[in-house]
N, C-alpha and C positions, 0 to 999 in steps of 0.2 A: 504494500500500500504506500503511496505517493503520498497522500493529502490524509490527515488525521485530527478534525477540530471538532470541539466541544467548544463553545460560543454562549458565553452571557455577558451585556452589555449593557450600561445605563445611559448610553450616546444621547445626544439632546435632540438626535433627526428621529430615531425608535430605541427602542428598549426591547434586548432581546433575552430569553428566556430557556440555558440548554438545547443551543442546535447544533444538533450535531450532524455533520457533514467530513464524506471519506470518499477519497476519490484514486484510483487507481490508472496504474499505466494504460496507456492508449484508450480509455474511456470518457465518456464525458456523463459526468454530472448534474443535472439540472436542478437548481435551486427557482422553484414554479409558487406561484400567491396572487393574492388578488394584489391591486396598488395597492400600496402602502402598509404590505404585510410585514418588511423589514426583511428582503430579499437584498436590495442595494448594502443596504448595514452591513448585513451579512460577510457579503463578499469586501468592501471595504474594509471588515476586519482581520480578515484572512489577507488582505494585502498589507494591514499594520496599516493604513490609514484613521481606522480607529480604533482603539486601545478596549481590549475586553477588560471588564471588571472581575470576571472570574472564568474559568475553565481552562484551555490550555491550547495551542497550535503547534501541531507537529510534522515537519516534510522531510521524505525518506528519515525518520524515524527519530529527525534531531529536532529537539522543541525552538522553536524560533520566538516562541510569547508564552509566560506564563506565570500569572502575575501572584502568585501564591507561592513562586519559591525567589522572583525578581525578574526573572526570564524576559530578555526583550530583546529583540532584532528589529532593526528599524528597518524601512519598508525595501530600501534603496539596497540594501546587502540581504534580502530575503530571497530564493530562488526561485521571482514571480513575474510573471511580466502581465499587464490589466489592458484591455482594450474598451472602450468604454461608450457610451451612448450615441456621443460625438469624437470625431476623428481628434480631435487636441493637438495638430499639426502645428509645428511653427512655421507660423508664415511668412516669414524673411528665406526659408530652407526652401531647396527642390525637393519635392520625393525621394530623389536617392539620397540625399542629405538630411533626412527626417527618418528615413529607415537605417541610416548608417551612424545616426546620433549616438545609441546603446551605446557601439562599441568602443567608439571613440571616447565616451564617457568611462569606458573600462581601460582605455591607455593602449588600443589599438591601435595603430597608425594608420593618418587618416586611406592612404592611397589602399590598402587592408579591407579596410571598414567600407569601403565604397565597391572596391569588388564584390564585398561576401555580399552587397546592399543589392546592385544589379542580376548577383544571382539568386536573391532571393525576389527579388520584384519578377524575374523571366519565370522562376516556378509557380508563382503565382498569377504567370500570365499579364503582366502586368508593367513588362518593360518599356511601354509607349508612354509610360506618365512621366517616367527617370527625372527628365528635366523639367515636369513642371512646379509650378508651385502650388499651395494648397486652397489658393482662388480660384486656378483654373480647371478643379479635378470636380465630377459631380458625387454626390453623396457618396455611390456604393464605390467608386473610386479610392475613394478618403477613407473608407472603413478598410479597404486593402490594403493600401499603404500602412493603415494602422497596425493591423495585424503583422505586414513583413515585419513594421519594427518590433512588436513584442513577442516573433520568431526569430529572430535575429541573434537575441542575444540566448537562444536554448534555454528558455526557464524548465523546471523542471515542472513547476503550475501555471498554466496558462486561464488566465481570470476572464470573462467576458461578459459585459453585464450589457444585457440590450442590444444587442450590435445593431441589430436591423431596426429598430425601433423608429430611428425618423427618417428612413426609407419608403416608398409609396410602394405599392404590392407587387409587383414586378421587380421590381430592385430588390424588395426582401426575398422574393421565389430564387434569382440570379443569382444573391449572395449568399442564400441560405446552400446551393447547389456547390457554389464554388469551397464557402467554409468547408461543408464536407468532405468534399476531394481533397482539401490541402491539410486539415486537422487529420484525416485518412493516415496521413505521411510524420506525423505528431507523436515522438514516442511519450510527452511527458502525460500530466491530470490536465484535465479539463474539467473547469468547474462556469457552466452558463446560468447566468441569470432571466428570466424571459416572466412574461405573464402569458404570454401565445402557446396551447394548447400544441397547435399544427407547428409550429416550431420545436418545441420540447421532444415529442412524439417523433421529428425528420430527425431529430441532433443528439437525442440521451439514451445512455445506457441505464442510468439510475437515477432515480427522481428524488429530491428531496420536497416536501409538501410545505409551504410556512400560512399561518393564519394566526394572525395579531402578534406576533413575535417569537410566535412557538410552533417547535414540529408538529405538523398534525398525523402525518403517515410519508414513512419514506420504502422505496421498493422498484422492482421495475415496470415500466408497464401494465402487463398483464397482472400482475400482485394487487397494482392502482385499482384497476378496469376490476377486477374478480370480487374485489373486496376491499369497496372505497368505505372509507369513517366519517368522511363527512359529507356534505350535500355539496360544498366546491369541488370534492378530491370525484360524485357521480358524477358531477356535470363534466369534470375535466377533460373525462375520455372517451364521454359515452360518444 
């Protein structure tokens, strides 16, 4: 197991309540709620953007937060890389210089860091954007670009909270298509955030449930679908 949290948080966005959340090689995870169930919190914590108040985060089996014995790994030296609602490009950078940021921020040199950038934009289909910048790229453009950089630097948890979310439904149908082929090639955790049903369902191996801050039911699919607990967790798959 890659990914091992136990999650309670008195954050001032939600307050969360023992979630627990485990994510293994080459699977992905879906962390699924209605708005405002403290899905975002969640993974935010697990990135060390917000600090649990109690229980523990542990990747490939070394605790990186845990604040009952002092345990703290700040976010930037955690094994994770987050792609996030919106692309968050800087936009002074081209593409390749926004995908090749990580490394160079690791002390790779830049001429390095821009190669490993082009070949990670070409696997991703995606070498025609190289030189532009992040005005000229359209949405589901900018959520790829986003991704080469937080596959770039090999996390061993890749975080993704929303990707497609301010996409129009064709853009989400494309990108949801293409994530799959290239997370396919992904040996680390995948841990998604979504409230989209038909999303979860195209992209998870295992489901985590949240409702008001707390696990309701986690399992996969069929577990959900056989034998839901709540009246969100029927509706979800029926």
């Amino acid at each position: 197991m890659i990914l091992d949290a136990l999650i309670s948080t008195n954050a001032e966005e939600f307050q969360l309540v023992d979630i627990k959340i485990t994510a293994e090689a080459n699977e992905t995870t879906v962390i699924i709620g209605p708005n405002g169930s403290g899905k975002t919190t969640a993974l935010r914590t697990i990135a060390g953007l917000t600090k649990l108040s109690a229980g523990r985060i542990s990747i490939d089996s070394k605790d990186v937060e845990d604040p009952e014995r002092g345990v703290w790994v700040a976010p930037e030296n955690r094994p994770i890389a987050m792609v996030m609602q919106e692309p968050n490009l800087f936009p002074h950078l081209s593409a390749r210089a926004n995908v090749a940021f990580g490394l160079e921020a690791q002390g790779v040199p830049r001429r390095d860091a821009q190669v490993r950038a082009n070949e990670i934009l070409s696997l991703l289909e995606m070498e025609h954007v190289a030189k532009l910048r992040p005005r000229q790229l359209s949405g589901g453009e900018g959520q790829m670009v986003a991704l080469a950089r937080a596959l770039i630097i090999e996390p061993r948890v890749l975080l993704l909270d929303e990707p497609f979310s301010s996409l129009d439904a064709t853009s989400r149908s494309d990108m949801g298509q293409k994530f799959r082929s290239v997370l396919a090639d992904y040996s680390g955790a995948r841990v998604l955030v979504t409230h989209d049903p038909v999303e979860a369902s195209s992209l998870g191996d295992h489901f985590v449930v949240i409702e008001d801050g707390r696990v309701v039911q986690s399992g996969s699919a069929n577990e959900l679908r056989n034998n839901p607990k709540t009246r969100y967790v029927a509706d979800l798959l029926s």
